[in-house]
C-alpha positions as CSV (number, residue, x, y, z in Angstrom):
1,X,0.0,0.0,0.0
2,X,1.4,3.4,-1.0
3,X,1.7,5.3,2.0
4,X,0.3,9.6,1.5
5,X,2.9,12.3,2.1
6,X,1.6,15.3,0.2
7,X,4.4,16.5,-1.9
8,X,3.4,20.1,-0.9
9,X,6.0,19.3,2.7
10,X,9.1,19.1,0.3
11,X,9.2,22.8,1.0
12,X,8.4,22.2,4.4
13,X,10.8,24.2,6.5
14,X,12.2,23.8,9.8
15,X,12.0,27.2,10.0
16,X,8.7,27.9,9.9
17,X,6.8,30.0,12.8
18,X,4.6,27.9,15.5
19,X,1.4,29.1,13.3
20,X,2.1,27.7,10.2
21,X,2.9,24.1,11.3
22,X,0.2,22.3,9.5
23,X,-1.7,20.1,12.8
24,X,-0.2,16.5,11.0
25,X,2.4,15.6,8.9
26,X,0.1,15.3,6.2
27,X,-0.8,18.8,6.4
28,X,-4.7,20.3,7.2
29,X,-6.8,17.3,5.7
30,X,-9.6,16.2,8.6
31,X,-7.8,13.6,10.7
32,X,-11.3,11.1,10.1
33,X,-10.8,11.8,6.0
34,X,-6.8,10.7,6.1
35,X,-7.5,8.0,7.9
36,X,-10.1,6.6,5.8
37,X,-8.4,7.4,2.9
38,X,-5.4,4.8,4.6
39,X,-8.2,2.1,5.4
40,X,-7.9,2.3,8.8
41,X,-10.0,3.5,11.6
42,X,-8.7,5.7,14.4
43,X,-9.5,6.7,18.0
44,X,-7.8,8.2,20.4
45,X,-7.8,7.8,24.4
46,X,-6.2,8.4,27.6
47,X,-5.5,5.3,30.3
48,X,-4.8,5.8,33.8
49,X,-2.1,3.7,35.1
50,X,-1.1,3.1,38.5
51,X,2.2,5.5,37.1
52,X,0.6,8.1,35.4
53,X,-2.2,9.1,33.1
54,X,-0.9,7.9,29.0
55,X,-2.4,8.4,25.8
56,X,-3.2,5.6,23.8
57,X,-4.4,5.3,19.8
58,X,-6.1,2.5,17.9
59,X,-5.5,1.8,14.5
60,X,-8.0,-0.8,13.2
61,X,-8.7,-1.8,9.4
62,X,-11.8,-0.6,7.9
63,X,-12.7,-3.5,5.4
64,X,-11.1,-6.4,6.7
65,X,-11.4,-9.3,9.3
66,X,-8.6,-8.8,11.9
67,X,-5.7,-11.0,12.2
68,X,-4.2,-10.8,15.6
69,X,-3.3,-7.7,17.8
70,X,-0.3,-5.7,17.4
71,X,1.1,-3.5,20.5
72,X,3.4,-0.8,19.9
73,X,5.8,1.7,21.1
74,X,8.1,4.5,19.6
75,X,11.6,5.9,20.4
76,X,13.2,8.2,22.5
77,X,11.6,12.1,22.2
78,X,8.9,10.8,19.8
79,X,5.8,9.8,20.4
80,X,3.0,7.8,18.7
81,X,1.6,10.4,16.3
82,X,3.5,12.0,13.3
83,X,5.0,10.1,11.3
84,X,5.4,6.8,14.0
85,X,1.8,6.6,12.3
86,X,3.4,4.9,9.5
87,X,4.2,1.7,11.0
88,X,0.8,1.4,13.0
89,X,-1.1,2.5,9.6
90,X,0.8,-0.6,7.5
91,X,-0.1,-3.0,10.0
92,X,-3.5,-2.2,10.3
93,X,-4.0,-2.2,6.4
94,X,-2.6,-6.0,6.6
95,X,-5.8,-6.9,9.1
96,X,-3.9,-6.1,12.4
97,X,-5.6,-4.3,15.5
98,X,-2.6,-2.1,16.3
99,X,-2.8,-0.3,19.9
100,X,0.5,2.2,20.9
101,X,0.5,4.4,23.6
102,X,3.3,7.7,24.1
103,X,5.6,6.5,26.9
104,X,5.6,8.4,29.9
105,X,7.3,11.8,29.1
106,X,6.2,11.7,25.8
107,X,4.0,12.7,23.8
108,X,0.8,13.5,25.4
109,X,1.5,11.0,28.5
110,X,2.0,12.6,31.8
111,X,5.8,13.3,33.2
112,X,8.6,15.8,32.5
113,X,9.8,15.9,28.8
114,X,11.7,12.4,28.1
115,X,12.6,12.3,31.8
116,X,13.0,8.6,31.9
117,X,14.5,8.0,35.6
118,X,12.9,4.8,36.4
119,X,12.5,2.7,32.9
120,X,10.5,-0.3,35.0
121,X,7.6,2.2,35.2
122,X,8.1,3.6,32.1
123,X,7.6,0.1,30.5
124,X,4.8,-1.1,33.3
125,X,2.7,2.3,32.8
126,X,2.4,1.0,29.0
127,X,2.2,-2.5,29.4
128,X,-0.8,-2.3,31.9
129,X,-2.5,-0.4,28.9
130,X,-1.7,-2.8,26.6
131,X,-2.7,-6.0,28.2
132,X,-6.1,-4.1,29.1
133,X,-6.8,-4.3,25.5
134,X,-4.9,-8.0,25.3
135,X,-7.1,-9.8,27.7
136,X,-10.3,-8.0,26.5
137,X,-13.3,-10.3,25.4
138,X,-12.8,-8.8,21.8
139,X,-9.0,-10.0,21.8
140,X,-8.4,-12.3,24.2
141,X,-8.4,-15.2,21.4
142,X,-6.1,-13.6,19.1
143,X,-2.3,-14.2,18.7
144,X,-1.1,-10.6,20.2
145,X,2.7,-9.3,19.4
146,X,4.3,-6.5,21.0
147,X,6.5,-4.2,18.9
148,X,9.1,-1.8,19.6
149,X,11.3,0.8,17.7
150,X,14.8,2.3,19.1
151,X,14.5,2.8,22.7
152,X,10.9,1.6,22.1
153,X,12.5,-1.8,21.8
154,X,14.2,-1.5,25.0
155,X,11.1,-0.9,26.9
156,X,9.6,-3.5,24.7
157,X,11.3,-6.0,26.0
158,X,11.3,-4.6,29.9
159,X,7.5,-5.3,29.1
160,X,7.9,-8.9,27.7
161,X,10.1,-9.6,31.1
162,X,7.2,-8.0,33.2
163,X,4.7,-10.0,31.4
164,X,3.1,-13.2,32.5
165,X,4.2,-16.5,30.6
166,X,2.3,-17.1,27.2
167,X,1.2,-14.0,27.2
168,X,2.3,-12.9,23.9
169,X,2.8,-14.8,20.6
170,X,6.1,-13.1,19.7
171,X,8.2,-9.8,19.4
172,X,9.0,-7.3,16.7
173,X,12.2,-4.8,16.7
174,X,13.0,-2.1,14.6
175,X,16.6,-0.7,15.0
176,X,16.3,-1.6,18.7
177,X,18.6,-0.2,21.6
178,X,19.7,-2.7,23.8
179,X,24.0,-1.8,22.9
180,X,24.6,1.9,22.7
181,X,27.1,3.1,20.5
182,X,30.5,4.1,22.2
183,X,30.0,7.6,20.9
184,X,26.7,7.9,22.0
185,X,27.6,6.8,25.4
186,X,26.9,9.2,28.4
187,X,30.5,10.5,29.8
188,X,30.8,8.0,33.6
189,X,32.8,11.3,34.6
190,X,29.4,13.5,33.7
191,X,27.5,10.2,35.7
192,X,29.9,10.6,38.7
193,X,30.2,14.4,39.3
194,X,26.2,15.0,38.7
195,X,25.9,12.1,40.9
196,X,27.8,13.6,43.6
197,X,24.2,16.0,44.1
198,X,22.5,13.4,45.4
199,X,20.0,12.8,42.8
200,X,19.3,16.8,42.8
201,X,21.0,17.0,38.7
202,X,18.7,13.6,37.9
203,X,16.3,15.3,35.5
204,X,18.8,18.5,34.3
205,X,18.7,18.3,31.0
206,X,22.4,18.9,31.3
207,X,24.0,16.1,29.5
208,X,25.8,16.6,25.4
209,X,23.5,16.2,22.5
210,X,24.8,13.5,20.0
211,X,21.9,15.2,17.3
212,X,20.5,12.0,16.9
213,X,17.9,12.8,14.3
214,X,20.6,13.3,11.6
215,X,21.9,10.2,12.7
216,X,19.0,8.6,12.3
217,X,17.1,9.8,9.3
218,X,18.6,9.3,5.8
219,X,16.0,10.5,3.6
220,X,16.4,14.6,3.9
221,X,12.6,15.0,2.6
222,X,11.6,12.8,5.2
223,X,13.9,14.5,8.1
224,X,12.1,17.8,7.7
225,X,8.9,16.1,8.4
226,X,10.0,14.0,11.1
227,X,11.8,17.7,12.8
228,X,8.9,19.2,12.1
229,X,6.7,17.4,14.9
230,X,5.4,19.5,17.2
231,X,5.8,16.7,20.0
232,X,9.2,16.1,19.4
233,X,12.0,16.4,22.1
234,X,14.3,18.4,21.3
235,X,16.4,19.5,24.4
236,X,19.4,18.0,25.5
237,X,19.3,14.4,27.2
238,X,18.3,14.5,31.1
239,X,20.8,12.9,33.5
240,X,18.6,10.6,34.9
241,X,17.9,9.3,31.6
242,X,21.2,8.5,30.6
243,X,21.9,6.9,34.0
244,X,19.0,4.7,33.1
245,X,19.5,3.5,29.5
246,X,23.0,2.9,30.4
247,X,22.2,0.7,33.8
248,X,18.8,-1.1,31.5
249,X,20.8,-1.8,28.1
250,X,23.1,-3.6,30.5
251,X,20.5,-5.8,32.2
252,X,18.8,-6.8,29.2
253,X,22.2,-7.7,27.6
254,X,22.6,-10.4,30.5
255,X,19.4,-11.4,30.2
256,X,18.5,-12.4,26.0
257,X,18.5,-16.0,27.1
258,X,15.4,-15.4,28.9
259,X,13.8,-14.3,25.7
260,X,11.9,-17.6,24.3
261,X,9.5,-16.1,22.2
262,X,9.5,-16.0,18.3
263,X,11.3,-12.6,17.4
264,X,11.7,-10.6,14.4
265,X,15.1,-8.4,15.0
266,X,16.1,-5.9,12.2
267,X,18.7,-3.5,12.1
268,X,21.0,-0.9,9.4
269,X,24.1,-1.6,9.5
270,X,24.9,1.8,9.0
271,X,23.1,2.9,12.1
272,X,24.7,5.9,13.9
273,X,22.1,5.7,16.9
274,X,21.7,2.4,18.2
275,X,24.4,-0.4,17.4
276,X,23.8,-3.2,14.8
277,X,25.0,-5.4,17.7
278,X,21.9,-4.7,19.8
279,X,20.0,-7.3,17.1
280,X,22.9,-9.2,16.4
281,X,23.4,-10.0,19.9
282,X,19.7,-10.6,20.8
283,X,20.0,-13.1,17.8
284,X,22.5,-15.1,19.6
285,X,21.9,-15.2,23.0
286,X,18.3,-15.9,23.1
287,X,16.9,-19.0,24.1
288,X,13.9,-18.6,21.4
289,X,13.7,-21.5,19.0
290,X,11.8,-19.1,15.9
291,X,14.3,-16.1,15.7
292,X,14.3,-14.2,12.7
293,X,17.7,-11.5,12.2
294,X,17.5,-8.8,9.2
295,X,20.7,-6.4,8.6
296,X,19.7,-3.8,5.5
297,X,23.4,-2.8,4.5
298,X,23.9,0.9,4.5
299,X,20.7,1.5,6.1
300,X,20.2,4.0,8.8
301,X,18.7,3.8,12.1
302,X,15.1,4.8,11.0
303,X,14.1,1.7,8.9
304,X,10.5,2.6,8.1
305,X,10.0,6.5,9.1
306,X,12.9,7.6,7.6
307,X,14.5,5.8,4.9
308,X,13.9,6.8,0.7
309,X,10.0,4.6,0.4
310,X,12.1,1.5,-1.7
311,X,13.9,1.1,1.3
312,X,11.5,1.4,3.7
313,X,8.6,-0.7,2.0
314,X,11.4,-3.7,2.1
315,X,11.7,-3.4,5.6
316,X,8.4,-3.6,5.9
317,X,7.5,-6.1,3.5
318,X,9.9,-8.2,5.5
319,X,7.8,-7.9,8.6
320,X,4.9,-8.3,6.9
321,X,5.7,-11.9,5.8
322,X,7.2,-12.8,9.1
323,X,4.2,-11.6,11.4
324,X,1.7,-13.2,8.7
325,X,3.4,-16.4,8.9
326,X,4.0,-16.5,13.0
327,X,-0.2,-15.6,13.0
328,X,-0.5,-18.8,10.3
329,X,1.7,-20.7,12.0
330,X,0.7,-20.2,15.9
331,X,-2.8,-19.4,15.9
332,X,-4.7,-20.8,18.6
333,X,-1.3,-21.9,20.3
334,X,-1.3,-20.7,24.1
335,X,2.4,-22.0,24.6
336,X,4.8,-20.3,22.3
337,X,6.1,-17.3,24.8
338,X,7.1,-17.0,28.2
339,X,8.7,-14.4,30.4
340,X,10.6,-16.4,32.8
């Protein structure tokens, strides 16, 4: 499915004052006419967790049976509108309930701007959202996957260890962050001297920005859109945050072998933001016996949202076939995941 981005944003600029930000990346078009004009069906929510009030979206497809559920979760500074849309508006088009929420600190959740001190509750506030929906009456009986981009993957996987056994049927990752690359590593000496406050520095946003977007995004069209977001972060990384991705990468690096359900991993080896050995090394040390490993040479870190459309629509026609087939094959199978 050809995915709509009016060509009237190639002279979108960066530049432009508060006023004439067009309210979605496709510019003024009613949000209920876009979305119909994708196939999909939209609604948006809030959910109160025991951590914080977060807002959720649906994307559902408009003319076709649905498949299995689909639970997702976007990157550091972004949140689940703009152009993350993309991802939830493919799936949904291939028969997939698709339910994502903005992390905590994101978005339109509740906390400080991408303040992510405590990345347990950051992954719980979500995941008790999404297994809301999973154990509902209209879903229970569906295969359900959880799916995670960047440091969306990260918390993606926090959430599969916090989850019950058999809960979910398996795990996508796009460009996930579990290994951080050693230039994008927060200084131990910056750690050590802002730790010496006493957790009173943990949410400065005090700590040097790598500009990650140009890291990420190859396609320059598709980099003014994405900077364009309205919702983006785009102050320097909090303390506490760094503390935390650096102590949680870590942990979930000595713990892969606990992963055991089918995964879909994919990364571009030409990644400047999250290290191709984050996939590579899930790959290996998981104890799953369906594990799937995609490297896209020269790709960048943004695989769907920002890479030129031939490379993106590969990426995604690989996921396609692989969730199609785990839904074939695993349908009405309560014993292919655990979270030990």
């Amino acid at each position: 499915m050809a995915f709509i981005i009016p060509q009237s944003y190639s002279y979108y600029s960066t530049e432009m004052a508060p006023s004439e930000v067009p309210p979605n990346f496709w510019g003024h078009m009613p949000e209920e006419d876009y979305y119909a004009s994708q196939g999909v069906r939209n609604t948006k929510s809030h959910f109160q967790t025991p951590h914080g009030n977060i807002f959720t979206q649906s994307f559902l497809p408009l003319s076709q049976d649905i498949k299995a559920t689909v639970f997702m979760t976007h990157g550091y500074g972004s949140d689940t509108g703009w152009l993350f849309q993309k991802i939830c508006i493919n799936f949904a088009t291939w028969g997939y309930a698709v339910f994502a929420a903005d992390l905590l600190g994101h978005g339109r959740s509740d906390g400080l701007r991408c303040y992510l001190g405590d990345m347990e509750k950051v992954a719980a506030a979500s995941l008790s959202f999404f297994l809301d929906v999973r154990r509902s009456e209209a879903y229970a009986q569906l295969p359900a996957f959880l799916f995670g981009e960047s440091m969306g993957g990260l918390a993606t996987l926090l959430m599969y260890f916090q989850s019950p056994a058999d809960t979910w049927t398996g795990l996508m990752f796009s460009a996930p962050l579990f290994v951080i690359p050693d230039d994008m590593k927060p200084s131990r000496l910056h750690l050590f001297v802002y730790g010496l406050l006493f957790g009173l520095a943990d949410t400065w946003a005090a700590m040097p920005d790598n500009k990650m977007v140009g890291k990420a995004i190859r396609d320059p069209h598709k980099l003014k859109i994405i900077a364009s977001n309205p919702r983006r972060y785009t102050g320097p990384p909090r303390v506490g945050t760094m503390r935390e991705l650096l102590r949680v990468t870590h942990y979930v690096q000595d713990n892969f072998s606990r992963v055991t359900a089918p995964f879909f991993t994919a990364h571009g080896t030409s990644d400047g933001v999250t290290c191709p050995s984050s996939s590579k090394l899930l790959y290996e040390k998981a104890s799953s016996q369906d594990k799937t490993l995609k490297l896209y040479e020269g790709m960048y870190h943004s695989l769907i949202q920002g890479e030129p459309d031939d490379s993106a629509n590969l990426v995604l026609g690989d996921m396609r076939d692989w969730i199609n087939e785990r839904v074939s094959r695993y349908a009405g199978s309560t014993n292919v995941s655990h979270s030990n």
